[in-house]
N, C-alpha and C positions, 0 to 999 in steps of 0.2 A: 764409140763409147758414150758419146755424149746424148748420140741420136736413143742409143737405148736406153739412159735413163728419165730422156722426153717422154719417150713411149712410155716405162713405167709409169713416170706418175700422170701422164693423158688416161692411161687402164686405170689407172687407183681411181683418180677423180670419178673417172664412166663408171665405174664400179660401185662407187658410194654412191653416186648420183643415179643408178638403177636401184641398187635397194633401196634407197631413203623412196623411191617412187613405188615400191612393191613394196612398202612395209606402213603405208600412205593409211591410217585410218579412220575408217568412215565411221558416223553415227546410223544405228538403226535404221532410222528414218532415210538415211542418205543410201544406204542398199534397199531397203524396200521402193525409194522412186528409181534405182539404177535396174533393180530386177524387173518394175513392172515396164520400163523402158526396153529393156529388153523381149522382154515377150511378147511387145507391142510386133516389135520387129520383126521375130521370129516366132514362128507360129505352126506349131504340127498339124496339120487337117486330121481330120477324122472322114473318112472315107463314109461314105452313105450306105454302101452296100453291106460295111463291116460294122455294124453299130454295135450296142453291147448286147443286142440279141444274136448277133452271128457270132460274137466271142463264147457267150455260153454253148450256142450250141456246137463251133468247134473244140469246146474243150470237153462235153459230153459225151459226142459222137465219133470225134477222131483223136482225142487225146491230145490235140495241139494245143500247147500253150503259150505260142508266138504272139500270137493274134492278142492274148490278155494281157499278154507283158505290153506289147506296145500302148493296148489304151491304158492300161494305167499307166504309162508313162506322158498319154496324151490328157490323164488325168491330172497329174502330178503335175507336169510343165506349163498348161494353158491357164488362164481365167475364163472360166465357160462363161458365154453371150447367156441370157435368162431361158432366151428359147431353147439353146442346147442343152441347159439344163436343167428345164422341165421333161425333152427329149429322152433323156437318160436316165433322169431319177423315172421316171411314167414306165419306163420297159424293165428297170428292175426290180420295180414291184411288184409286174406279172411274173418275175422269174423267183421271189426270194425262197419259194420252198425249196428251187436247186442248186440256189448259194450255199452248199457246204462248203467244209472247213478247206478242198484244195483250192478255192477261189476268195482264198482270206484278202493275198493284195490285192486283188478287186472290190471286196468289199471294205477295207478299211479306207482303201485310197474314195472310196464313194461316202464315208463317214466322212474324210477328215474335209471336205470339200468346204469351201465358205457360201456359208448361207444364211447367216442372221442380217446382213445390209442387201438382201435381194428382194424382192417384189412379197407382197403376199400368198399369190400363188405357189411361186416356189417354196417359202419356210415351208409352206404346209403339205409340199410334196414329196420334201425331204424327212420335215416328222412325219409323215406316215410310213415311209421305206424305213426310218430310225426304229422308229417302235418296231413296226411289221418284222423288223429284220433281229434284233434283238427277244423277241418272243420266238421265235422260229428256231432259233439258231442262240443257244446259251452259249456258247464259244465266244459271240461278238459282245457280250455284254459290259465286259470289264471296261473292253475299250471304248466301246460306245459313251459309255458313262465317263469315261476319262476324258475324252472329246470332250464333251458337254461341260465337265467344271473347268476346264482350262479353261474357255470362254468365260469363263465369270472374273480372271485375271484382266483387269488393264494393262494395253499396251501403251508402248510410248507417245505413239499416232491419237490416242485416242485418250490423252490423261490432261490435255486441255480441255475435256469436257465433263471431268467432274472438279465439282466445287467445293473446296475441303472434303464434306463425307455427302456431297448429294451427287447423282450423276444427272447428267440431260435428259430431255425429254426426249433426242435418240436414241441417247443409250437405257434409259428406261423401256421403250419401247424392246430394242433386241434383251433386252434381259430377260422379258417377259415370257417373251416365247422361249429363250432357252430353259427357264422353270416351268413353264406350262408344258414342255415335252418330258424335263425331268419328270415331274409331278406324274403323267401317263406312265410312263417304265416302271415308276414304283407303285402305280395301282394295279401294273398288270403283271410284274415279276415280281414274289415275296423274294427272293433272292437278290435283287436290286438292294436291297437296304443295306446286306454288309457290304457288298461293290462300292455304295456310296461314301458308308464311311471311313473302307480305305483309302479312296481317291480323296475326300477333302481332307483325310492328314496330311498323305503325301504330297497334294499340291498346294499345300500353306506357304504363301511365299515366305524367304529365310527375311531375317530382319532385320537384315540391314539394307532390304530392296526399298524403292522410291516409296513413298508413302500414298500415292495414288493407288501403286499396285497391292500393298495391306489393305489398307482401307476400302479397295473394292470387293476384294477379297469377304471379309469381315462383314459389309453388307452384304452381300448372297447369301452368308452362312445366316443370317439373320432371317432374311428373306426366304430359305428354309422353312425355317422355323414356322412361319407362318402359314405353310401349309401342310406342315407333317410334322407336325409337334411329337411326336416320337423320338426327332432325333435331337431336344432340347438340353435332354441330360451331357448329352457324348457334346453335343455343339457346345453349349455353354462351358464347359469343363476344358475344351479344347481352345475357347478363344481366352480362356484364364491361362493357360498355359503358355500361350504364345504372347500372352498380353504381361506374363509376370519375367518372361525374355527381354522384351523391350522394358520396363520398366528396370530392371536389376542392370541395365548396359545405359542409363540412363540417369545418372547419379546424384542425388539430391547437390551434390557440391559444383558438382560440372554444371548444372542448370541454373543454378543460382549466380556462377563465377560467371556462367555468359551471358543472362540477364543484367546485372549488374555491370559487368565492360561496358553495355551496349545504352545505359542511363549514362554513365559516366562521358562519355562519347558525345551523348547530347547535350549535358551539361557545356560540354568543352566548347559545342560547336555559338551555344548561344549563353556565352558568359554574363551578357548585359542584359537585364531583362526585367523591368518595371513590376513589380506585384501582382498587381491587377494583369497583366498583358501576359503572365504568367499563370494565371487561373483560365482567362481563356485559352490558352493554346493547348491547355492539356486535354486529352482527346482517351477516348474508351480504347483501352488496347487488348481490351480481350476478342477483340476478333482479331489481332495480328499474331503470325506464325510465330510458334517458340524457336529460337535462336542453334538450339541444341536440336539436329534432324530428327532420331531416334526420340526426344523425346515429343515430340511434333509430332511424329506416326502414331505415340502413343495418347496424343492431346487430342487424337481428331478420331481415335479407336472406343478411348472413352466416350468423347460426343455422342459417338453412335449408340453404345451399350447404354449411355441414359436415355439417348431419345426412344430405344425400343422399350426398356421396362417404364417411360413416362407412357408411351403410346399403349402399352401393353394393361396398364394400370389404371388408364382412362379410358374403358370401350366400354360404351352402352353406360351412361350413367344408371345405377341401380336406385330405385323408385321404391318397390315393393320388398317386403323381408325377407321373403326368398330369397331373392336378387340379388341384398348385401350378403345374404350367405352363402348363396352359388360363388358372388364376389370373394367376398373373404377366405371361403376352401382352396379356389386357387391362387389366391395370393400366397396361402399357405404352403401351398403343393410349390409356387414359384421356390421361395422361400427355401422351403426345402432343398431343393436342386441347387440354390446359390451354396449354400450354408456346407453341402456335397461337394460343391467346385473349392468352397472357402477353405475346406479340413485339408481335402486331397492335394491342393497345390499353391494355396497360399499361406496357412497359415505353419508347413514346415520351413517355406524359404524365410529366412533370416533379412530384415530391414528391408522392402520392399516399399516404396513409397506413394504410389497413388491407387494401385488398382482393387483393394482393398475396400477403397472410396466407393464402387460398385454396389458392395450389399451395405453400407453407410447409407447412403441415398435409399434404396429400398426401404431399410428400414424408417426413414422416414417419412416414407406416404401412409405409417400405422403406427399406434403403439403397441398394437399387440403383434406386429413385425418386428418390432425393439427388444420386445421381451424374451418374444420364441430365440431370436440370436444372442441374447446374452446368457440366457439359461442352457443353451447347447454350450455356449464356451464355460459356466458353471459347473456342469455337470464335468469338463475334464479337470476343470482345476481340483474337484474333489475324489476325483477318482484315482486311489493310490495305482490303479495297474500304468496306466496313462505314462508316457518319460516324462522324464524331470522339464524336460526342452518344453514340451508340446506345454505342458503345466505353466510353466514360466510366461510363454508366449503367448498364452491362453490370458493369464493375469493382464498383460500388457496391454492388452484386446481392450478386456474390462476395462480397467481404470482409462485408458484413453477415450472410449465411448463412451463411458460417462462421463468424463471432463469436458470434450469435444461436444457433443450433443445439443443443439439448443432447442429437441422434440421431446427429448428425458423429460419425465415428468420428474416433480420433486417426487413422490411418491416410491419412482421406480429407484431412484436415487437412493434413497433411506434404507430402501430394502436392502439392496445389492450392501451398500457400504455395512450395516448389519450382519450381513451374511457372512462377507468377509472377516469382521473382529470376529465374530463369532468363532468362524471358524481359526483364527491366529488363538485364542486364549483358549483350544482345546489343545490347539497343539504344545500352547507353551506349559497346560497343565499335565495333557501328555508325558512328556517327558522331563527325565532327571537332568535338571539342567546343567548340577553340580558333577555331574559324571559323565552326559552324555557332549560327544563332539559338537562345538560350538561353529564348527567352520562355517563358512558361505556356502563352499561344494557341497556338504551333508545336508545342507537346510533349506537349500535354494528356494526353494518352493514359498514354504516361512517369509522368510525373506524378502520377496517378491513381493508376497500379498501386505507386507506390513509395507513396505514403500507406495501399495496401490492407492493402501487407505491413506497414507499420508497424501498422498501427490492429488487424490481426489476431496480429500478434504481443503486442501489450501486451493487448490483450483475452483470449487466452487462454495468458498465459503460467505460469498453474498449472500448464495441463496441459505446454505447452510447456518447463516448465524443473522437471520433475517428479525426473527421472533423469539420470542421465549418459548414457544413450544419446538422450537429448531434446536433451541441449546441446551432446553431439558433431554432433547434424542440425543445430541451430542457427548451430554454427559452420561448417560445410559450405554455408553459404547466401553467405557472405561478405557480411555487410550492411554493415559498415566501408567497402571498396568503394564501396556504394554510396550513403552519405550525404557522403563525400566528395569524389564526383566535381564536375565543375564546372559540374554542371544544378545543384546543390544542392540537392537536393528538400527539402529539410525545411523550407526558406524559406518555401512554400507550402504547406505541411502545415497542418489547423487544430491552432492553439498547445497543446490538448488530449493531442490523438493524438503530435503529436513532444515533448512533457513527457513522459506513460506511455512512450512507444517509450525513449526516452533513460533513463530511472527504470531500466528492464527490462533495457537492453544495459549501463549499465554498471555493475549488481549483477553480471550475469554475462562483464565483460570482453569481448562480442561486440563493442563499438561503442563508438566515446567520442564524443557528439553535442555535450555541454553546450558545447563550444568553439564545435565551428557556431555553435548557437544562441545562444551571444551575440554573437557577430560579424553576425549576422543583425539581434537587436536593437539594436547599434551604427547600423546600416545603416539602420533603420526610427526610432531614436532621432533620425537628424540628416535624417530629413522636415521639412521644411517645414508646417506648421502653419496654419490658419485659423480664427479663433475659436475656440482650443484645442477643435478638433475633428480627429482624426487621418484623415491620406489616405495611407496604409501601400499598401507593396507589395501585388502584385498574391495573392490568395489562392486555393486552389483552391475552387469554389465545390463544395459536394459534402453530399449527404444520406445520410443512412442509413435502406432501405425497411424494415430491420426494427426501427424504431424500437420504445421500449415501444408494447403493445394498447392501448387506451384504453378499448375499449368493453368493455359490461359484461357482456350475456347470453351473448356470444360468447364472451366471453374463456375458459370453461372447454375450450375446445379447444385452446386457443393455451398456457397457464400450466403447463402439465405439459412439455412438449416446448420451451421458452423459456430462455434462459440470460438472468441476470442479471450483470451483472460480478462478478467476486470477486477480490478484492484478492491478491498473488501472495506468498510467504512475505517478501520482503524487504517489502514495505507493512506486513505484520503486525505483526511485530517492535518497530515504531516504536509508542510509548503515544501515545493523543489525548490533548491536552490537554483540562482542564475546559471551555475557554475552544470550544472546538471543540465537544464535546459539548455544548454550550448551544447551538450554533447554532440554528434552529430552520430546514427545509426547506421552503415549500408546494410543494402539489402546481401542476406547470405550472411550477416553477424549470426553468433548463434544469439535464441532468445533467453540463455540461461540470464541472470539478473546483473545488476554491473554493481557496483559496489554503493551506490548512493543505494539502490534499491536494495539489497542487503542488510545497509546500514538502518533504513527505512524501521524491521524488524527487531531490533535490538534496543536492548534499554542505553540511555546514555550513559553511565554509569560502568557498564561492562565495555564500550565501546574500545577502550585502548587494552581491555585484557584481551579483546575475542580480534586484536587484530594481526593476531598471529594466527588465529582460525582462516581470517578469508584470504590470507597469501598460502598457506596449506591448501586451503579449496581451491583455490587459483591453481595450483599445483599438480594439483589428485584430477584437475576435470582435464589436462593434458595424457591421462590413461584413461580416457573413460569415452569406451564407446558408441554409448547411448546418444539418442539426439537428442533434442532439447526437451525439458518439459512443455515449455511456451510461458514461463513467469517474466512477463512483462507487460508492463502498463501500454 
């Protein structure tokens, strides 16, 4: 008895002690050195008398197909020496007119073969049997061409030699030649083009792979472009798509929560730290990776998308007037095609946060790049067929690039904010205000535009309240009017944007809000209440796309041509208290205003009436979706 349950548990042990060794996992790399050790070992011959001209011809003449199975199996298994396989690709070039479709595993096992690290005789004996064989034979196209972009994927062997988004100068080298064979397939097949781009949808790596194998990705399709600018519409569209995947799984809050662990960390490690010895050790960190993977793939994706429209934007400096206008139509024509990608697939997704930044940047290498994109998002805001959604999110557009902007002329500034009252005091003359639905859902649109003008006027009201002839436009807007009427928009305004709006009208006598707004908080005061949690009127839900960059190799595209807020001569005036400058900020606070700077805007006098308004705002910005406007000094 006792001997058999020795035995069992000797069996149990052996047992586990065998599976844990068969269930042993290797890395990639660690089976590809185990299979080419293998091979080394084991090695099929290829007989001399049977070469691939004796396979065709015994599958021609006697129907045997022994003899092709085996060499493609002697394809399949081996790594051909360079001689054998100039041998092989040289004899079935003589043959490709009688490669039909029952000698497909022969020919595809003769595509899949590796040859971009072999000699230059080779590449070039194999593009010529690729092409040769694909113009011949429309059956092998698909796959040929499927061949071909997988090779533009990095592997894991080979992701040590790209550097963020540049590759080597070996692996520049084999690239070249896999687009210079692509580039021939599609001069000499018109049918190659759709082949192509079903194969670079399907092989977009998914996105949560390493960020070398995107990012290689991403380069080729780019590298395209530059020689078949045909497929810039369907390319560019495509890498917004997969670009606004990663950005949406990428979460303003996750990136900032892990930027900020990752200071605090630092802080912790060097507590003691003299001033001075303090200023030198801080160090440029926009060349170090974001902390967040997914948003790093997306940090090193955008890289790329600027360096090609800087590169693209800078060829051939134009000299003559031709030149600028051969220049300028295709900027236009770019333009167009961004503004295409912008409608179809970013501007329905909902709070998307940096790739948006794309035609931002574009537009700032022109103003008449500024204009064409704000007038395309103009034209939907006025367009009653347009949804409510698209309308809404179109406004959003607007007021944030112009807040954001620091290429906006004043000019184009005045206009837009004009256009906009204009168009709010048609609508409020429009309708009966005393009978028609007052809601937020019936009037969104309204609504929206009256917060834009608010949010852009306190945003740029340096410039806006610079001169007298700035605040004779100001006054010519009639915005009194329009926060009096009896939509009351400022109700739904976030509490941020109508404190600044209010701060700004009545330094300069354009507007007097502060009544509203405490009649507003009277109104939200006597809510009804559950577990001292507030259920405040309804607010408008609203983001702003050009919120701060956040990433960090990109960012130097973005930081030069970017406005930050700047506080407008009446904030100045007013001294912080000690009490205030001690505050301390982290990074990821929102930048909505904190109560000194609130307070900032209010007269003293009101001060302990409106201090049931800013614990109510305090309240109301706990249901409020939107991000920040950025009102901070």
């Amino acid at each position: 008895m006792a001997l058999n349950s020795n035995m069992s548990v000797f069996s149990a042990r052996t047992s586990r002690t065998s599976l844990s060794s068969i269930l042993k996992r290797y890395s990639p790399s660690e089976r590809d050195k185990t299979k080419n050790a293998i091979i080394n070992k084991v090695r099929f011959e290829m007989p001399k008398q049977k070469g691939l001209l004796e396979v065709v011809t015994a599958v021609e003449e006697r129907k045997n197909f022994e003899l092709m199975n085996e060499f493609v199996n002697f394809l399949n298994e081996n790594m051909l020496e360079d001689t054998e396989f100039l041998r092989i690709f040289n004899d079935a070039y003589t043959v490709i007119n009688q490669l039909s479709p029952k000698f497909s595993p022969l020919v595809e096992a003769l595509i899949s073969q590796l040859w971009t690290k072999r000699s230059p005789e080779c590449r070039k004996v194999y593009c010529d049997f690729c092409l040769g064989m694909v113009v011949a034979h429309n059956k092998y196209l698909e796959f040929g061409i499927e061949k071909l972009i997988k090779l533009w994927i990095p592997t894991e062997n080979t992701s040590d030699q790209w550097f963020n988004d540049k590759p080597s100068p070996e692996i520049q080298e084999e690239l070249q030649a896999i687009h210079h064979l692509l580039e021939r397939i599609l001069n000499a097949i018109p049918m190659a083009f759709d082949a192509t781009l079903t194969a670079i949808e399907t092989l977009f790596p998914y996105y949560k792979r390493p960020t070398y194998s995107i990012v290689g990705y991403v380069h080729n399709l780019l590298k395209l472009l530059e020689y078949k600018p045909m497929f810039s519409d369907y390319v560019i569209q495509l890498i917004m798509q997969k670009m606004v995947i990663l950005d949406v799984n990428a979460p303003r809050s996750a990136i900032e929560e892990m930027e900020s662990d990752d200071e605090d960390e630092d802080e912790d490690e060097e507590p003691e730290m003299f001033e001075m010895d303090d200023c030198e050790k801080k160090t440029d960190k926009t060349n170090e990776p974001m902390k967040h993977a997914i948003a790093h793939t997306l940090d090193i994706c955008m890289l790329k998308l600027f360096e090609f429209i800087q590169q693209k934007s800078s060829q051939a400096l134009s000299t003559t007037d031709i030149e600028r206008q051969q220049k300028l139509a295709e900027s236009m024509k770019f333009l167009k095609l961004l503004i295409r990608a912008f409608d179809d697939v970013i501007l329905p997704i909902h709070n998307t946060h940096h790739v948006q930044f794309v035609i931002f940047y574009f537009c700032s290498l022109k103003q008449s790049l500024a204009e064409t994109f704000l007038a395309s998002l103009w034209d939907k805001i006025r367009n009653p067929n347009c949804s409510a959604v698209i309308r809404q999110t179109s406004v959003g557009y607007v007021a944030s690039f112009l807040a954001r902007s620091k290429f906006i002329s004043i000019n184009i500034l005045k206009h837009y904010l004009k256009e906009l009252c204009s168009w709010a005091h048609q609508y409020i003359q429009g309708c009966d205000q005393y009978r028609s639905n007052g809601s937020l859902k019936a009037n969104i649109v309204f609504f929206s535009v009256c917060q834009a003008i608010f949010y852009v006027i306190a945003f740029r009201s340096k410039e806006l309240t610079g001169d007298k002839k700035s605040l004779l436009f100001l006054q010519s807007l009639h915005l009194s009017a329009m926060v009096t009427c009896n939509f009351n928009p400022l109700r739904v305004c976030l509490p941020a944007v109508a404190t600044a709006f209010a701060g700004v009208t009545r330094a300069y006598q354009l507007a007097y809000c502060h009544t509203i707004l405490e009649r507003n908080a009277r109104r939200k005061l006597a809510t009804v209440y559950a577990n001292d949690t507030a259920t405040p009127e309804e607010t408008l839900d609203t983001f702003f796309p050009f919120d701060p960059y956040l990433l960090k190799m990109s960012s130097k595209f973005i930081n030069n041509i970017y406005l930050v807020y700047q506080a407008s001569d009446v904030d100045e005036h007013l001294t912080p208290t000690p009490e205030s400058n001690n505050k301390s900020r982290k990074r990821g606070d929102s930048e909505m205003m904190d109560d000194h700077d609130i307070d900032d805007f209010i007269l003293s006098d009101k001060r302990q009436k409106l201090a049931s308004l800013a614990k109510s705002q305090e309240r109301e910005a706990q249901f409020n979706y939107g991000l920040s406007p950025g009102f901070h000094v």
